[in-house]
C-alpha positions, 0 to 999 in steps of 0.5 A, a space after each residue: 644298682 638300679 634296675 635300668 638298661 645299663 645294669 648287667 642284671 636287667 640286660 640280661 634274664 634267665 629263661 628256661 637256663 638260658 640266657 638271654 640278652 636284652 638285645 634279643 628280649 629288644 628285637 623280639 618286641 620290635 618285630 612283634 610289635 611291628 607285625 602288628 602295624 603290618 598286619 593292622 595296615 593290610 587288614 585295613 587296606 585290603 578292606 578299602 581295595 575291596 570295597 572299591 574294586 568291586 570284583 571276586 579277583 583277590 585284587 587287596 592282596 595282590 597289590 599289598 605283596 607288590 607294595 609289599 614287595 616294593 618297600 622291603 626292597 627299599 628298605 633293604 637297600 636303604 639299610 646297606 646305603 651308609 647315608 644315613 646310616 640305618 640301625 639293625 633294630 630299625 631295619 629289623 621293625 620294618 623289614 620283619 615286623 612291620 613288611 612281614 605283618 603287611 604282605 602275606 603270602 598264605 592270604 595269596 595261597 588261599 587266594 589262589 586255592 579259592 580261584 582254582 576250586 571255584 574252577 576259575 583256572 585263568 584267574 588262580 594262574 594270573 593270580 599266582 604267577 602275577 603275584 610272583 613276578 610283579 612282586 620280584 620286579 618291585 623288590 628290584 625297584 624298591 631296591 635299586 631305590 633303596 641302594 641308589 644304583 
């Protein structure tokens, strides 16, 4: 038989006396591959916010979690919306990888570390406090969006 998709042999590989199905080898690639979209696309934002916000306040990265924080809500809630129906391979790439790789939490902790040690105490407070319940108020839209309700 040949080597495709289709046959057992190729579907399924033996690492370290383990198998492991070609669905996982698949989910593997998609979240990687989507971490690096995610990652790539808040790089490129947070250097496009910065430049034009024109202020020490980690402005990039507060926004990128909000957004951050927005899309996963709509995608979760897409994904439990059966119209249209959203496969576990597509929910993964974009919740994991891509959403992972876009919002980043250690990026805001250093933030927040970086205010506080500069001795700017009202901003690292803002900051982190901002971030947390700015963020959970867009997960919550995002998914309301997502499920319709």
């Amino acid at each position: 038989m040949a080597r495709s998709p289709d046959n057992p042999s190729f579907r399924n590989q033996r690492i370290d006396n383990v198998l492991l199905p070609y669905t996982v080898r698949v989910t593997w690639l998609l979240v990687g591959a989507g971490g690096a979209i995610g990652s790539m696309a808040r790089y490129g934002l947070n250097l496009l916010i910065v430049s034009r916000a024109g202020t020490s306040f980690p402005t990039g990265i507060f926004l990128i979690n909000v957004l951050g924080s927005a899309l996963i809500g709509v995608v979760v809630g897409l994904s439990m919306n059966p119209r249209p129906p959203m496969s576990d391979e597509i929910r993964t790439f974009l919740a994991v990888g891509v959403l992972g790789g876009f919002t980043t939490f250690s990026s805001f902790s250093l933030d927040t570390l970086l205010l506080l040690r500069s001795g700017r105490v009202t901003e690292a407070v803002i900051n982190a406090a901002g971030q947390v319940l700015v963020s959970l108020v867009a997960v919550w839209i995002g998914f309301r969006l997502g499920t319709g309700n």
